[in-house]
PDB file of N, CA, C and O in Angstrom:
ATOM      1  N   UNK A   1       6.104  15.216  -5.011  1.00  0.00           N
ATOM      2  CA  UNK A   1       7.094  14.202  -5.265  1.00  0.00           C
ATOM      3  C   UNK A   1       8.125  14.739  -6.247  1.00  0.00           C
ATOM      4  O   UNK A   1       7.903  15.747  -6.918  1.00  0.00           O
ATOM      5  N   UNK A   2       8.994  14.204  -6.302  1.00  0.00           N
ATOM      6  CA  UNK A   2       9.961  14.821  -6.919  1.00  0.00           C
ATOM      7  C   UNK A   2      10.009  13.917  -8.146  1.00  0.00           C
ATOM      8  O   UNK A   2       9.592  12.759  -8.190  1.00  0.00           O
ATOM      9  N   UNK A   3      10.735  14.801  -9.417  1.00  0.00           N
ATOM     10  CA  UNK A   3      10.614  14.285 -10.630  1.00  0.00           C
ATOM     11  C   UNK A   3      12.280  14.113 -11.136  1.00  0.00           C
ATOM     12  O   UNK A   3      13.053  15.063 -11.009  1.00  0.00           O
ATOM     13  N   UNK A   4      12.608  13.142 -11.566  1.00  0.00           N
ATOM     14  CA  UNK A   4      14.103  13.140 -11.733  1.00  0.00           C
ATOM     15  C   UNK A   4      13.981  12.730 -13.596  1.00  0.00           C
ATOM     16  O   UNK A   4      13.244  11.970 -14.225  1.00  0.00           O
ATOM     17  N   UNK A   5      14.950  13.539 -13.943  1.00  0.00           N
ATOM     18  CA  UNK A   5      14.752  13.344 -15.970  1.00  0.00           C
ATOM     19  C   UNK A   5      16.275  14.006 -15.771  1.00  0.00           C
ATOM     20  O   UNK A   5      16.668  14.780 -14.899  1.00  0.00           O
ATOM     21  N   UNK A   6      17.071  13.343 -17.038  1.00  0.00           N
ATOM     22  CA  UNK A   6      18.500  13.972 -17.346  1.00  0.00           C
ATOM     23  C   UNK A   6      19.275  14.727 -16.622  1.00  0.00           C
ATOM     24  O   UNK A   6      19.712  15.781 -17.082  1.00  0.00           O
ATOM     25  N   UNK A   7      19.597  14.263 -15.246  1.00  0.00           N
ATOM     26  CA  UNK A   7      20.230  14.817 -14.176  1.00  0.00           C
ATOM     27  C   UNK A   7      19.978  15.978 -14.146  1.00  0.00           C
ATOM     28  O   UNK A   7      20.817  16.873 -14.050  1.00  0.00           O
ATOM     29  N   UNK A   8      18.389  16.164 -14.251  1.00  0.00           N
ATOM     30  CA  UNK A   8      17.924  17.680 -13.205  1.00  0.00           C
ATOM     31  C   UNK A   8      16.672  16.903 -12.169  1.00  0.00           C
ATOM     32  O   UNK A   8      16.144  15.793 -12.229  1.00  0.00           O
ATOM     33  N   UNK A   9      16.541  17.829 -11.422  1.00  0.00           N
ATOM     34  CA  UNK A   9      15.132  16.960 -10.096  1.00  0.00           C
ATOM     35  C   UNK A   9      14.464  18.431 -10.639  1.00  0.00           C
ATOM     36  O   UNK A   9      15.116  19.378 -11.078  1.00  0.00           O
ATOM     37  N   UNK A  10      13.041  18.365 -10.495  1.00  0.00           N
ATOM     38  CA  UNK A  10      12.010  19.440 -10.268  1.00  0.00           C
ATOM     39  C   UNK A  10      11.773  18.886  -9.044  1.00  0.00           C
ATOM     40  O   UNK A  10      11.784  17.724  -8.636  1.00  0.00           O
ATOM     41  N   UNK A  11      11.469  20.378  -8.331  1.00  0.00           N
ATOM     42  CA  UNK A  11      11.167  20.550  -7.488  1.00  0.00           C
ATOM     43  C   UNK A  11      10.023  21.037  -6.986  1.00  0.00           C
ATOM     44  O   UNK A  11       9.339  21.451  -7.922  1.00  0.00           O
ATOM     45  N   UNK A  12       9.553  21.167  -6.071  1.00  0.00           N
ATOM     46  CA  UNK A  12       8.095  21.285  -5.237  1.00  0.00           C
ATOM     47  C   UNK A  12       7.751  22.874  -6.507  1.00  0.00           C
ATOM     48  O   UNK A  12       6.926  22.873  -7.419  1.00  0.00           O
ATOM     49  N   UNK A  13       8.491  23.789  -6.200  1.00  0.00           N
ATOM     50  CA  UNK A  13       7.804  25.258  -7.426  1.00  0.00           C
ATOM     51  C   UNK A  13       8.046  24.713  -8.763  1.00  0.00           C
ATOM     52  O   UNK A  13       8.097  25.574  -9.642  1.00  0.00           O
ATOM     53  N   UNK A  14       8.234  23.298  -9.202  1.00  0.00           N
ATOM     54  CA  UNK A  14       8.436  23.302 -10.732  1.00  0.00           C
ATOM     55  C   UNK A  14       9.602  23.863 -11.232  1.00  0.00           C
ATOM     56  O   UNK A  14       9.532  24.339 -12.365  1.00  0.00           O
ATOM     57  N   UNK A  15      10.845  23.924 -10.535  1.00  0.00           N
ATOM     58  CA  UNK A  15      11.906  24.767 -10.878  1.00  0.00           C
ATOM     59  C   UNK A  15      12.829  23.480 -11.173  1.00  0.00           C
ATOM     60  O   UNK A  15      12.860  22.663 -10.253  1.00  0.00           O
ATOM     61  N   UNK A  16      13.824  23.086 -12.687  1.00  0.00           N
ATOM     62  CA  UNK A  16      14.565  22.112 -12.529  1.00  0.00           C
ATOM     63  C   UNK A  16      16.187  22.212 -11.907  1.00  0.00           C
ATOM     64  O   UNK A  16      16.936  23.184 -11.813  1.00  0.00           O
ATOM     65  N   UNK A  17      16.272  21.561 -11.737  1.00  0.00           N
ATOM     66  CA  UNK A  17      17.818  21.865 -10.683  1.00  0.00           C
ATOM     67  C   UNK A  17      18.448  21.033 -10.961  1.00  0.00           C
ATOM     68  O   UNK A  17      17.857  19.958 -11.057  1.00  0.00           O
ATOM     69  N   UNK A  18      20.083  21.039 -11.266  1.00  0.00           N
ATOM     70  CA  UNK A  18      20.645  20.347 -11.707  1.00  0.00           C
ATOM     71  C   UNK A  18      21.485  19.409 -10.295  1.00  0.00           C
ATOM     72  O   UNK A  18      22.040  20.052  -9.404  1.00  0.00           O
ATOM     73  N   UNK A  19      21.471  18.341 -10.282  1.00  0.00           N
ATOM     74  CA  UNK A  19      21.980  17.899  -9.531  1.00  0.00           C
ATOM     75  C   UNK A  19      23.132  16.632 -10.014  1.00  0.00           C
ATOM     76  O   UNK A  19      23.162  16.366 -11.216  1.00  0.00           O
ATOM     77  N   UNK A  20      24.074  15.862  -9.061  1.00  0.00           N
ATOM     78  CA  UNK A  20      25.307  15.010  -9.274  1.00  0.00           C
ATOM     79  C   UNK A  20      25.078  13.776  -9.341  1.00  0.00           C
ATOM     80  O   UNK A  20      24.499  13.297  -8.366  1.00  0.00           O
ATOM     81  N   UNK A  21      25.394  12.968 -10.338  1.00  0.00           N
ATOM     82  CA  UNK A  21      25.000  11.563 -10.227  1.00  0.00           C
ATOM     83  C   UNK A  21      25.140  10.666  -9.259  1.00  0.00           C
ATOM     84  O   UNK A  21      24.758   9.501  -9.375  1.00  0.00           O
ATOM     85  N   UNK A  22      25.725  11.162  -8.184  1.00  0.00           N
ATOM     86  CA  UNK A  22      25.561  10.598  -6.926  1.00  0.00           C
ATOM     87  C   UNK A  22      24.373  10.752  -6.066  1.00  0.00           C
ATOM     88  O   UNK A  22      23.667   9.964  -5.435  1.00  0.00           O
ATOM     89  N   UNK A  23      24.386  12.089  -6.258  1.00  0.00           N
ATOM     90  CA  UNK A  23      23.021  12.795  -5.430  1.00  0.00           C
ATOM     91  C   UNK A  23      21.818  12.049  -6.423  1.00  0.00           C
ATOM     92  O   UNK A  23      20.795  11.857  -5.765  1.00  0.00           O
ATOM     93  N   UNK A  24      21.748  11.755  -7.333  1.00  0.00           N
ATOM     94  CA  UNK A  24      20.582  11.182  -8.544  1.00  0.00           C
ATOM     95  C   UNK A  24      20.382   9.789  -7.859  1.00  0.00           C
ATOM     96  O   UNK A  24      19.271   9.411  -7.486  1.00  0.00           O
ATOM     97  N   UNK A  25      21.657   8.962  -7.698  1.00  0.00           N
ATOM     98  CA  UNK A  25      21.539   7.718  -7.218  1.00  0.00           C
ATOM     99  C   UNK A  25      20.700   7.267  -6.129  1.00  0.00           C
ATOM    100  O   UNK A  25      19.824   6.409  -6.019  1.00  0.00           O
ATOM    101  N   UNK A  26      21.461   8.459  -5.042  1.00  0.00           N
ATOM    102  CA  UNK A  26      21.067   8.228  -4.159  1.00  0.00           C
ATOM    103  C   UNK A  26      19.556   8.590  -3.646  1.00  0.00           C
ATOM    104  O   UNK A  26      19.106   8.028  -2.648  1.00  0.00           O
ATOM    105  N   UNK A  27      18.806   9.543  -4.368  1.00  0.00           N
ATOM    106  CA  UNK A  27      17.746  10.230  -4.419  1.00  0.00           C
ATOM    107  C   UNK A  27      16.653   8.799  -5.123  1.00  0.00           C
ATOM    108  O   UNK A  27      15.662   8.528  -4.446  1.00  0.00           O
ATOM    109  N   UNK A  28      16.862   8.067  -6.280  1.00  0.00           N
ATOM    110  CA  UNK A  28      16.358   7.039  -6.959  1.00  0.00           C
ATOM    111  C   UNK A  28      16.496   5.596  -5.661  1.00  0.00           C
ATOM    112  O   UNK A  28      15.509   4.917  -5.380  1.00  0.00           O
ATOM    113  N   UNK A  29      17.716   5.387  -5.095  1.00  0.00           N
ATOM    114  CA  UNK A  29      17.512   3.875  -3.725  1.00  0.00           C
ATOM    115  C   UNK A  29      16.183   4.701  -2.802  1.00  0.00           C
ATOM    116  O   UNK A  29      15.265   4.189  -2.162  1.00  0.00           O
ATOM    117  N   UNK A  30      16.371   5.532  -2.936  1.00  0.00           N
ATOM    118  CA  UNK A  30      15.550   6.467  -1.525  1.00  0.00           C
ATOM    119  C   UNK A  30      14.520   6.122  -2.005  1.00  0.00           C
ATOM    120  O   UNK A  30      13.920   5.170  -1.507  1.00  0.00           O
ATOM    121  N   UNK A  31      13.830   7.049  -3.524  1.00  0.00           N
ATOM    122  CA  UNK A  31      12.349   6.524  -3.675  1.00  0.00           C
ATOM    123  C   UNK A  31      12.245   4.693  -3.893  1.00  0.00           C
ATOM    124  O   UNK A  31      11.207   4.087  -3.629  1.00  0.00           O
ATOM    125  N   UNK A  32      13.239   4.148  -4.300  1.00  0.00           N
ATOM    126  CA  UNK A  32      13.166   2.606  -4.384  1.00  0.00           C
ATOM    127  C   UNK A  32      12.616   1.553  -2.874  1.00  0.00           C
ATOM    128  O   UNK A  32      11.763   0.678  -2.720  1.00  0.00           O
ATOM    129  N   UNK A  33      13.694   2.262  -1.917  1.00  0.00           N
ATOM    130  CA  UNK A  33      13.354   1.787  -0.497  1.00  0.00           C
ATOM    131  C   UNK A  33      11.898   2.279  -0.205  1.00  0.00           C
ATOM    132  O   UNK A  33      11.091   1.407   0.116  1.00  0.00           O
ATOM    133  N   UNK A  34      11.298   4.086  -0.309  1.00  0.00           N
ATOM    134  CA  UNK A  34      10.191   3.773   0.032  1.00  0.00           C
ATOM    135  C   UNK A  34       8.846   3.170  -0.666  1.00  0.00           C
ATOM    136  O   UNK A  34       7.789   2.897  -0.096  1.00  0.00           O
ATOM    137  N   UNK A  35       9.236   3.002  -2.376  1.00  0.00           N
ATOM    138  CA  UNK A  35       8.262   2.094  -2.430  1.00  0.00           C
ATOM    139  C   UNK A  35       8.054   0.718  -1.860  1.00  0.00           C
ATOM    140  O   UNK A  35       6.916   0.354  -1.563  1.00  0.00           O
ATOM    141  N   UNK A  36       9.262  -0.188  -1.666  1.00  0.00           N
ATOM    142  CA  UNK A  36       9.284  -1.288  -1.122  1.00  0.00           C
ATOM    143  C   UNK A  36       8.525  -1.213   0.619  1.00  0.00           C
ATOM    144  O   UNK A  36       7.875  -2.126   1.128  1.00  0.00           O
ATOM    145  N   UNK A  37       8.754  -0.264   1.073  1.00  0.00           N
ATOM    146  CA  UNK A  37       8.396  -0.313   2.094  1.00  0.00           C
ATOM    147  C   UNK A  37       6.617   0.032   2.426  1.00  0.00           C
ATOM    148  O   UNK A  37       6.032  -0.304   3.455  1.00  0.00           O
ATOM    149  N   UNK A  38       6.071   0.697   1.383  1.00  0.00           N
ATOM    150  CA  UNK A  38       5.044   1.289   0.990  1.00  0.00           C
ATOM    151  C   UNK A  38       3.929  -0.454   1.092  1.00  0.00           C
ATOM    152  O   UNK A  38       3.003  -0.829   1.810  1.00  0.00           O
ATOM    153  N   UNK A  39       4.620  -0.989   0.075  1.00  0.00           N
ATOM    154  CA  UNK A  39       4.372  -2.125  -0.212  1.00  0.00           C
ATOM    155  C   UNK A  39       4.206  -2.856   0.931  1.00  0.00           C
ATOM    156  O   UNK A  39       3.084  -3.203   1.299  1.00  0.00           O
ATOM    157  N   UNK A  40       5.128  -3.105   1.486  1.00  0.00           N
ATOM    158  CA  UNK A  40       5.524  -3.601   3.007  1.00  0.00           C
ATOM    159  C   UNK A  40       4.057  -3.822   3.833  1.00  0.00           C
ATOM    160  O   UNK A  40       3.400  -4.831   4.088  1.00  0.00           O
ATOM    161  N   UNK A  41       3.804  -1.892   4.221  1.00  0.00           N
ATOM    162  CA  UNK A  41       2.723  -2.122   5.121  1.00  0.00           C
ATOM    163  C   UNK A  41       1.376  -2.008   4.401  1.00  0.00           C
ATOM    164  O   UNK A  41       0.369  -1.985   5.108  1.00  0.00           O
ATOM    165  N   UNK A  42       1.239  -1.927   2.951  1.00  0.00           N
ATOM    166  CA  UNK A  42      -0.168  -1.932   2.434  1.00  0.00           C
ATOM    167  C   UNK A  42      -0.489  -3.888   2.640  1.00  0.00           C
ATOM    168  O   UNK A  42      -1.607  -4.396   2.548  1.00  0.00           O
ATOM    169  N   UNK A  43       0.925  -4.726   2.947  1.00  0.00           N
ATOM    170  CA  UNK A  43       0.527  -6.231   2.641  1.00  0.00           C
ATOM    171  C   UNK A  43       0.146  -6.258   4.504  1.00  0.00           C
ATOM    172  O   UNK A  43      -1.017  -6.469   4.845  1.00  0.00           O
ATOM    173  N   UNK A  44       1.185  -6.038   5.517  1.00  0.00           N
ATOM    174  CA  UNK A  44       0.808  -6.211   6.593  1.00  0.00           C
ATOM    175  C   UNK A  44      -0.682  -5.279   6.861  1.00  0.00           C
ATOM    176  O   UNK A  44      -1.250  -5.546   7.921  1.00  0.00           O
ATOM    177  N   UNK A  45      -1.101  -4.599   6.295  1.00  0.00           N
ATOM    178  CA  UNK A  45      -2.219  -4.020   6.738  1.00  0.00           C
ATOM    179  C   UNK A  45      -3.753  -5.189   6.504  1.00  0.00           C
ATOM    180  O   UNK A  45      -4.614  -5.508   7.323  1.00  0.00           O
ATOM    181  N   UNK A  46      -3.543  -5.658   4.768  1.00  0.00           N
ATOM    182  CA  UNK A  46      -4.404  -6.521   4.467  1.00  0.00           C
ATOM    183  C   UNK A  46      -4.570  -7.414   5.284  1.00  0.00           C
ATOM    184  O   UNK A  46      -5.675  -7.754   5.708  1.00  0.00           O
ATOM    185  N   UNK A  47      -3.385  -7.957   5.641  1.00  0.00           N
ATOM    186  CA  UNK A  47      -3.236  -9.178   7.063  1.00  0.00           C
ATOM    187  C   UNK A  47      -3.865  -9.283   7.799  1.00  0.00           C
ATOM    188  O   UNK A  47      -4.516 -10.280   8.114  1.00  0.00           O
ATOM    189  N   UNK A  48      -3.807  -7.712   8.519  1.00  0.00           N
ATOM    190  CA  UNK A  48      -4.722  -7.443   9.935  1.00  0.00           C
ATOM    191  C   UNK A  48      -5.882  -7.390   9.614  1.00  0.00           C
ATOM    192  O   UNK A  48      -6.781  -8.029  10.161  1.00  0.00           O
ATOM    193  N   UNK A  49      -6.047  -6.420   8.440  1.00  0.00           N
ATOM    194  CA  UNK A  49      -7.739  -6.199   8.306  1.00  0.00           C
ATOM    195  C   UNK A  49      -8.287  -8.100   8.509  1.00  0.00           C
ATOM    196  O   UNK A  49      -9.007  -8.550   9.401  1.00  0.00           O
ATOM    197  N   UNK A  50      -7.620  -8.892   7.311  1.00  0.00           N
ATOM    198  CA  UNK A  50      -8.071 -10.127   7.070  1.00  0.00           C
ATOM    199  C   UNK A  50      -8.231 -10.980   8.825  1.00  0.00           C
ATOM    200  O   UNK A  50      -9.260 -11.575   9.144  1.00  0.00           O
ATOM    201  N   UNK A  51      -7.605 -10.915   9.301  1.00  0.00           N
ATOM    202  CA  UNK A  51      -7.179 -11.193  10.781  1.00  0.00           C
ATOM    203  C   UNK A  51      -8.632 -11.026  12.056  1.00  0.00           C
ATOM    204  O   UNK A  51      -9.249 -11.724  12.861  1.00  0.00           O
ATOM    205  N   UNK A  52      -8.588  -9.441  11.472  1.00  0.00           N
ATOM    206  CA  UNK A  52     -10.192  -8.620  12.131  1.00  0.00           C
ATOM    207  C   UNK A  52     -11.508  -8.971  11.257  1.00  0.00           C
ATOM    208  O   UNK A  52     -12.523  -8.965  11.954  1.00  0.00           O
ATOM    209  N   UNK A  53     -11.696  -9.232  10.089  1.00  0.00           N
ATOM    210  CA  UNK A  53     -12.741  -9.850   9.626  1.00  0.00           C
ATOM    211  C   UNK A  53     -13.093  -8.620   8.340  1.00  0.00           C
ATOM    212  O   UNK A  53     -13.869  -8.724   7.390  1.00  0.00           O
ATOM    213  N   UNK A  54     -12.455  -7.792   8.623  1.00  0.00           N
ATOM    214  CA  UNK A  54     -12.578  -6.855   8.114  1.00  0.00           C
ATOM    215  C   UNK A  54     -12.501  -6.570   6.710  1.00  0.00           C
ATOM    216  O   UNK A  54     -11.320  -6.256   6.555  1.00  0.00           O
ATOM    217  N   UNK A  55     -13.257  -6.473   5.244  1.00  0.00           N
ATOM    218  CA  UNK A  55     -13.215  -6.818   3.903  1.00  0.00           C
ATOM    219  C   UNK A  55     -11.712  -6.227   3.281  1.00  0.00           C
ATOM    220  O   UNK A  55     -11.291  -5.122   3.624  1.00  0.00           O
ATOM    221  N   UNK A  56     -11.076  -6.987   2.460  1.00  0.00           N
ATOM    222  CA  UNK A  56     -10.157  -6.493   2.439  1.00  0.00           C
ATOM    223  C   UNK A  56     -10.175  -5.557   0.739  1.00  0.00           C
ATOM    224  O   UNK A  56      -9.239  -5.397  -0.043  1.00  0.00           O
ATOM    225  N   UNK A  57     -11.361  -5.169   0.653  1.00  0.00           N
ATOM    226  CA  UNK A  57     -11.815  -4.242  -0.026  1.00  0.00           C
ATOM    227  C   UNK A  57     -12.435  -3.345  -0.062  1.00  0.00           C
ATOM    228  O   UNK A  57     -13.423  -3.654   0.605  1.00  0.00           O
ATOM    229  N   UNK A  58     -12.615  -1.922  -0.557  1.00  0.00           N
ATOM    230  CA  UNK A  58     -13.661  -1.404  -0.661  1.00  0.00           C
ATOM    231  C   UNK A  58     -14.742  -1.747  -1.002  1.00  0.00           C
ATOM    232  O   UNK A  58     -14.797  -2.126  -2.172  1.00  0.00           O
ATOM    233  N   UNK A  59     -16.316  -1.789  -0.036  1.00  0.00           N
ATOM    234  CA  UNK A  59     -17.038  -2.371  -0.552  1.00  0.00           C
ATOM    235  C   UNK A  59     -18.463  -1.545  -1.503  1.00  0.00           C
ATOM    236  O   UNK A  59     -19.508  -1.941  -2.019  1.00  0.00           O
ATOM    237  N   UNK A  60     -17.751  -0.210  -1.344  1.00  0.00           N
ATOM    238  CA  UNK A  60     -18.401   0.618  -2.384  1.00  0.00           C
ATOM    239  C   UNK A  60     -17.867   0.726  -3.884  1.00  0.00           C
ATOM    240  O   UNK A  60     -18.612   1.073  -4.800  1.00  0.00           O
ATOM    241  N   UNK A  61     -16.509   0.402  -4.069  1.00  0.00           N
ATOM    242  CA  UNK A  61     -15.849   0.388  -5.181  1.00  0.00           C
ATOM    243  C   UNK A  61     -16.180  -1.179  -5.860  1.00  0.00           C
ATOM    244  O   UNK A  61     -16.193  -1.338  -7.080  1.00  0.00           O
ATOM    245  N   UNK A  62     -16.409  -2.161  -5.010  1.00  0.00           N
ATOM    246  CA  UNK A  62     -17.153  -3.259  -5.950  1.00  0.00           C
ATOM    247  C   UNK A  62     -18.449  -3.078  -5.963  1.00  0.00           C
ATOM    248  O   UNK A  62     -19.261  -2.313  -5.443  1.00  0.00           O
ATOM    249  N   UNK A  63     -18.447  -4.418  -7.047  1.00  0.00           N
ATOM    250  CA  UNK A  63     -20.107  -4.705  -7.458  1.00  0.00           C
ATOM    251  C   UNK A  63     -20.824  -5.822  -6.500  1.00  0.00           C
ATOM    252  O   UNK A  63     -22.042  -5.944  -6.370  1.00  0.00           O
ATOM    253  N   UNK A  64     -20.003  -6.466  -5.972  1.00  0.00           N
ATOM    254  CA  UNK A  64     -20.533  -7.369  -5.283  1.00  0.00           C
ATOM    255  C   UNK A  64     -21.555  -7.002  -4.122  1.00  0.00           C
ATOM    256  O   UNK A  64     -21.380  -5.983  -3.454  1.00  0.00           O
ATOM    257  N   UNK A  65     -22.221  -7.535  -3.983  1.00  0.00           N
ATOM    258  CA  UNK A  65     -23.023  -7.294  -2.403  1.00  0.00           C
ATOM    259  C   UNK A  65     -22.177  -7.807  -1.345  1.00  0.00           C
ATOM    260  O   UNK A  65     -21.342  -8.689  -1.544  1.00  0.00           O
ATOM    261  N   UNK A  66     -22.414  -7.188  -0.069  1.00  0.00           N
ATOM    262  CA  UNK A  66     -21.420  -7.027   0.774  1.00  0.00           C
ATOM    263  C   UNK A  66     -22.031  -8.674   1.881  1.00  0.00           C
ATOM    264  O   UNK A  66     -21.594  -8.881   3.013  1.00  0.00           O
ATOM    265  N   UNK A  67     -23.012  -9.557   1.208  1.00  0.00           N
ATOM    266  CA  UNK A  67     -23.349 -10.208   1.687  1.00  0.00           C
ATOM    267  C   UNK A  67     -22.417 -11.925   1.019  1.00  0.00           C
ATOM    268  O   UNK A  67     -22.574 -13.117   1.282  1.00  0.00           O
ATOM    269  N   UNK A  68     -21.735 -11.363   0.346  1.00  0.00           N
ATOM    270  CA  UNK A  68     -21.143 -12.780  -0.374  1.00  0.00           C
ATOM    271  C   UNK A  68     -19.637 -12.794   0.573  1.00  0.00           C
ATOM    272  O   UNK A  68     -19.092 -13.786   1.057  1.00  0.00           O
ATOM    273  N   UNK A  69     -19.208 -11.420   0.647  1.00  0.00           N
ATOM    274  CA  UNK A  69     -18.285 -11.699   1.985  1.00  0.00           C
ATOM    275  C   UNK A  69     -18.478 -12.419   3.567  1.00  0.00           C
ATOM    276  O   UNK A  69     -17.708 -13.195   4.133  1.00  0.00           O
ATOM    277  N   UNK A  70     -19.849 -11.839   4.068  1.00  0.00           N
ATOM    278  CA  UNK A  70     -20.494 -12.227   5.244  1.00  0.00           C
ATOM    279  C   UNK A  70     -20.247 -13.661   5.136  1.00  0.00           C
ATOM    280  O   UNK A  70     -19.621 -14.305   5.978  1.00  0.00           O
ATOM    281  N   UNK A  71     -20.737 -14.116   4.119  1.00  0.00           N
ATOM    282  CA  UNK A  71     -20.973 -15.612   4.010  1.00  0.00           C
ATOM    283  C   UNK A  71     -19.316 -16.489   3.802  1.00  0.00           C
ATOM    284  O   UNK A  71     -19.169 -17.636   4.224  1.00  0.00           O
ATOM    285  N   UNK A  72     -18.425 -15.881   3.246  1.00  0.00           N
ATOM    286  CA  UNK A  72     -17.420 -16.422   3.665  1.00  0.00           C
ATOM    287  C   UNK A  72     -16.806 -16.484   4.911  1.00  0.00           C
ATOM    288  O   UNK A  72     -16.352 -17.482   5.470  1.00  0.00           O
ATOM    289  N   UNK A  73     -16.835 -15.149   5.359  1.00  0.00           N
ATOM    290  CA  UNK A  73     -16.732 -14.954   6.774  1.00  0.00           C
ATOM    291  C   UNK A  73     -17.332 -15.641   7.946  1.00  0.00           C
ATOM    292  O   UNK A  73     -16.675 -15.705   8.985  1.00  0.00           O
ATOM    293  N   UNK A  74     -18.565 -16.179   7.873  1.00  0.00           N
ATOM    294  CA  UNK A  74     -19.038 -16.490   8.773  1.00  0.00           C
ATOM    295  C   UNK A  74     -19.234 -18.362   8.974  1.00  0.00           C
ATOM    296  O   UNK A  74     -20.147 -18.893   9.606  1.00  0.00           O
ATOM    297  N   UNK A  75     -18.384 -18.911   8.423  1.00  0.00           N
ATOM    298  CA  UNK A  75     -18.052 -20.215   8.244  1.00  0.00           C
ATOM    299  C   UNK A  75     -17.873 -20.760   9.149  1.00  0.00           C
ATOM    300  O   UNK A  75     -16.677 -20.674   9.429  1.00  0.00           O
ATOM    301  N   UNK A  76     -18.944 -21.903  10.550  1.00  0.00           N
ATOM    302  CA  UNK A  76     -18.818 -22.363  11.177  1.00  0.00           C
ATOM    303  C   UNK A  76     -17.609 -23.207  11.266  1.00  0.00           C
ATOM    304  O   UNK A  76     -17.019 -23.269  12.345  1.00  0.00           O
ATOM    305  N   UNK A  77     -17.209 -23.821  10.307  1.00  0.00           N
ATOM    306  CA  UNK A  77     -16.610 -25.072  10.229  1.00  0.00           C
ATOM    307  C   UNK A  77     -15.432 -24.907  10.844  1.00  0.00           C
ATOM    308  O   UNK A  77     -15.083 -25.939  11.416  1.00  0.00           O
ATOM    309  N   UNK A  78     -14.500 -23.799  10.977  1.00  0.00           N
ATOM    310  CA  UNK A  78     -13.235 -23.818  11.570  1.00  0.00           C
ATOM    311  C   UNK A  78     -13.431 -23.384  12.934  1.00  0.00           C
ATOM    312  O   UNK A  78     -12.320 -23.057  13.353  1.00  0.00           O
ATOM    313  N   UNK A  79     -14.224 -23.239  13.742  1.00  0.00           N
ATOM    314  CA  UNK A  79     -14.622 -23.239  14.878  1.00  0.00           C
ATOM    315  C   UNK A  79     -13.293 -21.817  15.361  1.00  0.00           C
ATOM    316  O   UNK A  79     -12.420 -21.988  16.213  1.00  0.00           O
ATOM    317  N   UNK A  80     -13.451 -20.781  14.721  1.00  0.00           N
ATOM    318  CA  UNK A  80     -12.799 -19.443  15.047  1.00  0.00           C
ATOM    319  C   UNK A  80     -13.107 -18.094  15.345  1.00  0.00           C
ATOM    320  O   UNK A  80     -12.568 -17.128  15.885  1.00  0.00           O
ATOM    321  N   UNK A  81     -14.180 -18.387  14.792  1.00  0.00           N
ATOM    322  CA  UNK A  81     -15.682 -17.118  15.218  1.00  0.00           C
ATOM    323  C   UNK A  81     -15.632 -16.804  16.195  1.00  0.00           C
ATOM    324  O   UNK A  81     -15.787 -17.725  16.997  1.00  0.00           O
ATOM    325  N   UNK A  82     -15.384 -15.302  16.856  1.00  0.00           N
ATOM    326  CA  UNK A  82     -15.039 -15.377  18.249  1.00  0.00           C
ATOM    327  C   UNK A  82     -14.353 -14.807  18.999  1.00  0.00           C
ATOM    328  O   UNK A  82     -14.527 -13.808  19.698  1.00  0.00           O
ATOM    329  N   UNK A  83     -13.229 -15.725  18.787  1.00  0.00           N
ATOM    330  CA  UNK A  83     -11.732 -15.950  19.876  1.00  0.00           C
ATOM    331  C   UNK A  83     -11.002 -14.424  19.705  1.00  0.00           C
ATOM    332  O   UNK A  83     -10.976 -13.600  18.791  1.00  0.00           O
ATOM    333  N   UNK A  84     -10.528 -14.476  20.822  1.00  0.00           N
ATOM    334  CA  UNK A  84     -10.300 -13.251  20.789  1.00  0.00           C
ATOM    335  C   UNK A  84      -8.458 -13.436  21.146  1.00  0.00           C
ATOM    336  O   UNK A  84      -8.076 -14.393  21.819  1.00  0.00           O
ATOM    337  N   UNK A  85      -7.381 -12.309  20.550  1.00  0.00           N
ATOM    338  CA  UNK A  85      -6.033 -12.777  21.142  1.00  0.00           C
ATOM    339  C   UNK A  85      -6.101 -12.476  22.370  1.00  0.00           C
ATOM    340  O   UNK A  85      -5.159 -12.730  23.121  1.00  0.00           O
TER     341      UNK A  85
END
């Protein structure tokens, strides 16, 4: 990734390079757009997983037992268990 400090960028060998405050600008919307967009599909992803039943966590990185999800998941009451699109 590139590192931008006092209108120089380092670059991939660690070399700083001086670049134009235009080129700075435009280099800073660029990483701006792809974090937004980053964002974007980490939320549509949760969606789907949530959608597929699928935890929308790691269930090795929690403490929980993977049985307190089941049990939300598996909630007769909305009669959705199932259906398929």
């Amino acid at each position: 990734m590139k590192e931008i400090k006092d209108g120089f960028i380092r670059n991939e060998n660690k070399e700083n390079i001086m670049i134009s405050r235009e080129e700075r600008k435009r280099i800073i919307q660029q990483m701006r757009f792809n974090s937004s967009l980053i964002l974007r599909l980490q939320a549509m992803n949760a969606v789907h997983k949530m959608r597929l039943g699928i935890p929308p966590f790691d269930a090795k990185a929690t403490k929980e037992p993977a049985s307190v999800f089941a049990e939300a998941t598996t909630d007769k009451s909305e009669g959705r268990q199932g259906e398929g699109d």
